[in-house]
N, C-alpha and C positions, 0 to 999 in steps of 0.2 A: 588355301593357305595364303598369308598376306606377301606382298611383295617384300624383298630384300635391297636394299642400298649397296652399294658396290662392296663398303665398310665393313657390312653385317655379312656379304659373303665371303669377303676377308678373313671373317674372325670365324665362321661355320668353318671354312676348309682348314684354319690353321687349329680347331680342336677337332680336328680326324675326321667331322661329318664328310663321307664321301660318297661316291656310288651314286646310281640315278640319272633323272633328267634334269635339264636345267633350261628354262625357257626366260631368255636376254631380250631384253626391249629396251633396244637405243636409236636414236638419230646420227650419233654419232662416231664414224667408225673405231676412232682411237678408243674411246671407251670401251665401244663391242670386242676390239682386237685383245685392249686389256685385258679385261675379264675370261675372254677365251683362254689367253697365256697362261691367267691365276690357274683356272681349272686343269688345262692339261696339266702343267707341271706338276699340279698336284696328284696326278691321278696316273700318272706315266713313271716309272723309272729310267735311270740313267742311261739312255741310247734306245729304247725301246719305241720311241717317236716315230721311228723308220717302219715299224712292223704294224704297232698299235694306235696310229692317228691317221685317220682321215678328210679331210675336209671337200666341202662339195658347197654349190651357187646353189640355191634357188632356181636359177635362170637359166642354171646348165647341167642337170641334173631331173632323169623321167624315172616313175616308179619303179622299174623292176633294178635298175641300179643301184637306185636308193636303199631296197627293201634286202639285197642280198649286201651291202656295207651294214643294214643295220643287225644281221644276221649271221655274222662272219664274229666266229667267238677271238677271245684274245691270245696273240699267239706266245709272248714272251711279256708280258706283264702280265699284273693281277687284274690291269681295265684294258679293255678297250674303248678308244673317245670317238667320238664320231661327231664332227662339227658342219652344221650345217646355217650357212650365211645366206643372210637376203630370202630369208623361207618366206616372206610376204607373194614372191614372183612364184611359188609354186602352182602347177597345173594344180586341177585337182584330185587326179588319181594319187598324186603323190603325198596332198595332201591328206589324203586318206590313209596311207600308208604311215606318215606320221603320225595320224592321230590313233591308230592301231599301234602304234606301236610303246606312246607314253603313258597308254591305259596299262601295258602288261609289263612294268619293267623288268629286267633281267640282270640277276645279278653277273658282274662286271663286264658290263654295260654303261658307257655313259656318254650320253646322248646331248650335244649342247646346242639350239635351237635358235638362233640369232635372227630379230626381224623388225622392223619399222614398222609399228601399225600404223596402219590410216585414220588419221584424227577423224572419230566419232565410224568406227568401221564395226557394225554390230557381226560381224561374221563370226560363225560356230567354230572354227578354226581356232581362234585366237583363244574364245573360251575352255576350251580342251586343254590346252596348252597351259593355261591359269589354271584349271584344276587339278592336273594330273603331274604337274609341272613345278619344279624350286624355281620361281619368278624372281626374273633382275630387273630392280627398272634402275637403267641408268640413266638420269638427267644431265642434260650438259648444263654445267653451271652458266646461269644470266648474268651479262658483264659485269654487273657491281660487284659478282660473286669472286669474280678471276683471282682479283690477288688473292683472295685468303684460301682458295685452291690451291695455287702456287703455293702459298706457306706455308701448308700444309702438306702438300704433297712433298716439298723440301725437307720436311722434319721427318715424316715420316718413314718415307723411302728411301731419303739419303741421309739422315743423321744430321742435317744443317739446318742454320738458321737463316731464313728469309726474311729480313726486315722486310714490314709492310711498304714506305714506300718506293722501296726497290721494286717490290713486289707490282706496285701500280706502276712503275717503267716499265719496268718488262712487259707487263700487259698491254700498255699504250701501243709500244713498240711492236709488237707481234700481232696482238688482238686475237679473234676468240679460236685461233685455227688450234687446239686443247694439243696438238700431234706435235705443231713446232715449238709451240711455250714450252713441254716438254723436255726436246731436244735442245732444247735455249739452255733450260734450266740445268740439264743434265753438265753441258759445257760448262756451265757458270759453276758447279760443285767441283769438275774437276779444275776448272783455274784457281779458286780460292785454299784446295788441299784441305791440308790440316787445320787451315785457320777455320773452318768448321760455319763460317758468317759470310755471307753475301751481302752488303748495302749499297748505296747507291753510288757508290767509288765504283764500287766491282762492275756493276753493269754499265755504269758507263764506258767502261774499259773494254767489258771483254763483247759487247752487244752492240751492233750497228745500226743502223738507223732508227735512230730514237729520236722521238718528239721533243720538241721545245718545251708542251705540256701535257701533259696526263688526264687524261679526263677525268680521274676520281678526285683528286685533287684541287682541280677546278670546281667539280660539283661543288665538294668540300667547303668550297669559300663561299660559294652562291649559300650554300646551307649555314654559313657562317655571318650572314649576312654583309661580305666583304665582298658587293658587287661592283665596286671600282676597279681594283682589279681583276677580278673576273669579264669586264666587260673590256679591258687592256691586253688581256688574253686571250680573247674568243677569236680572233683574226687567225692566229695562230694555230690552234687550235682546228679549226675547221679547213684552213690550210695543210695540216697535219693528215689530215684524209676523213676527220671526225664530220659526222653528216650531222645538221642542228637537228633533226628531226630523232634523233640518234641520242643526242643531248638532252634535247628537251624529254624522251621517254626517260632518261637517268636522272635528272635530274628533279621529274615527277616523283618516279617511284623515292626517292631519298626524303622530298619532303613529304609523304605519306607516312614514311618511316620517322620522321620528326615530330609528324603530328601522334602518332601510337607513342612516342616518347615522353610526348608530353600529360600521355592518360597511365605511365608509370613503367618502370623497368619489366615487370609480369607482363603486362597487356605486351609490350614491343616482343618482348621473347615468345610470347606463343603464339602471335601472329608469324613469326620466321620463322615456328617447329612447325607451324601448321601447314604451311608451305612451301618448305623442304629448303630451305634456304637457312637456315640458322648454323647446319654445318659448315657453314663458309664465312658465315656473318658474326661466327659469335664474337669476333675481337672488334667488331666495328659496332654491338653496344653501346658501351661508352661513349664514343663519339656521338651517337644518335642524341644521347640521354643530354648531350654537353650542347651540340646545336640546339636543342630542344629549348633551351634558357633563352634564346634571340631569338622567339617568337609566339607571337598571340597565335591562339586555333584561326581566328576568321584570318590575318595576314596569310597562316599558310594556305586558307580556302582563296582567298585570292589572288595568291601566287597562281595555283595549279588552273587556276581558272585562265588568268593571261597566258600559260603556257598552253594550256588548249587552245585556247584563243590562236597565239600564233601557230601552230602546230594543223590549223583549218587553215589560216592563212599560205602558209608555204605548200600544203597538198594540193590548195586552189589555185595556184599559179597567182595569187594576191599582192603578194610579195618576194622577196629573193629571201633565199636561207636566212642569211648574215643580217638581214635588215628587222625580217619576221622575229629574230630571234634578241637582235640587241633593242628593238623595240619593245618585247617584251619582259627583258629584264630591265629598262628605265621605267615603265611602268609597274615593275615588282617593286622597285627601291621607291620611287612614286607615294605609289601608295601604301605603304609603310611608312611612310613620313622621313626619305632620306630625297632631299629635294638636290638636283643639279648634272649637269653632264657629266662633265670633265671632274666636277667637283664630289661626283657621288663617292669616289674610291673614299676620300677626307670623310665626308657624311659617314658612311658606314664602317669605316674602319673606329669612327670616334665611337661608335655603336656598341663595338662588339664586346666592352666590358659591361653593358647594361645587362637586365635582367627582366624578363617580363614583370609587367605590373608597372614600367618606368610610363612616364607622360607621352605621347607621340610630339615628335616638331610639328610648331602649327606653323 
């Protein structure tokens, strides 16, 4: 059976699908912890948690334990849940025991199997667990993805609105720890009430140490062609805690995403369905499709090239972060035809009502 997205087993348990095994593959706990919460609540009644839930390690946990929790009928609900985390560190008697045990399911029974595979681990283990098993795969979203996580998860779980780029404060400000943007966020619904809207008033308000700049935002401008300021801002920025190396990977994958934009709205949208990124991305479309107008295909082939460029340079000890990086954004604006230091922000800001097909500065 194909894997589930956290969303898709959202929407199974909220039309009654219940009962079974359920085999969770994340890296990241908050998400694993989530999805466990989805399931038990759903499968537990009111106080029955004390009777009918178990949870057990991987790491601390040996088969005959194991094998009589998974064998122990329900004493005061309809299920009993049996939650097992970090199953990757099982011996492997135990692991036998699991896999005997998602071959035979038993009705109320339900078995939820949480583990980290090991990138390229062909072990029989895992496969059993995918066949016999309702698979989560939970992805942690990649930082470009964070805000619209956030706004999303804001609308949906709490009924509020996240302006996006509140939504890129917050993130700057936290970064990708998914447990505390959460808890951030959760604060931020209860200081605004009934006003129902969070912007970028609210998080400065009620959110502490917040950056000067944002990194999406910043990208934003480099994608914008407005590397004057961007290059006014990168001190800051990188002082902020942002690594260029860090940068320059964000700031590739965006103009990748500018070049697909500019082979048409279809080609950008099924490149991010196909890659499991479009449910975070989809409001930032438009903006692709809009940066997309400030630039030729070859300028953004040799944008991504200088930023390789620097991106060998600073791994090689070649050059320092800050110099690796603002050297290669003068030579981005360079060569695109925006000539000048100090003067590039002027260059490129006069730019950015142009439209591909205009003449380059000679």
């Amino acid at each position: 059976m194909g894997e589930l997205t956290y969303d898709q087993l959202n929407d199974r348990v909220a039309r009654g699908k219940l009962g079974g095994c359920f085999f969770l593959k994340s890296e990241d706990p908050f998400l694993r912890d989530e999805a466990i919460a989805l399931l038990a609540a759903a499968h537990l009644e009111c106080g029955s948690a004390d009777f009918d839930l178990d949870q057990v390690a991987g790491d601390d946990v040996d088969a005959p334990t194991l094998a009589a929790l998974l064998h122990t009928p329900p004493l005061t609900s309809k299920y009993r849940v049996i939650v097992l985390r970090g199953a990757q560190a099982l011996p492997a008697s135990a692991r036998a025991v699991v896999e005997d045990v998602v071959r035979r399911p038993v009705p109320g029974r339900v078995f939820i199997v949480a583990a980290e595979v090991p990138r390229g681990s062909k072990a029989k283990f895992y496969d059993v667990l995918g066949k016999h098993c309702t698979t989560v795969s939970l992805q942690s979203p990649r930082p470009s993805e964070l805000p619209g996580w956030l706004a999303k998860r804001a609308r949906t779980l709490h009924g509020v609105e996240l302006e996006m780029e509140a939504a890129q404060l917050l993130a700057a400000g936290i970064g990708t720890r998914l447990g505390v943007l959460a808890q951030e966020l959760e604060k931020l619904v209860t200081y605004v009430g009934h006003r129902g809207r969070i912007g970028l008033e609210e998080v400065r308000a009620a959110v502490g140490a917040l950056p000067q700049v944002d990194r999406w935002g910043w990208i934003d401008k480099v994608a914008e062609r407005r590397i004057g300021e961007a290059l006014g801002e990168l001190p800051a920025l990188l002082d902020s805690g942002e690594s260029a190396v860090g940068l320059i990977g964000g700031l590739s994958e965006t103009l990748i995403r500018v070049g697909l934009a500019r082979e048409g709205e279809s080609v950008l949208v099924a490149v991010l369905k196909r890659d499991g990124s479009y449910r975070n991305l989809s409001w930032k479309v438009r903006t692709y499709l809009r940066q997309a107008r400030y630039w030729r295909q070859e300028e953004i082939a040799d944008a991504l090239e200088e930023l390789l460029r620097a991106d060998r340079l600073i791994k090689s000890g070649g050059l320092s972060e800050r110099a690796a990086f603002e050297e290669a954004l003068l030579r981005i604006a360079c060569r695109s035809g925006d000539t000048g230091g100090a003067g590039v922000g002027a260059g490129v800001g006069g730019r950015r009502g142009k439209r591909v097909g205009s003449k380059k500065a000679s």
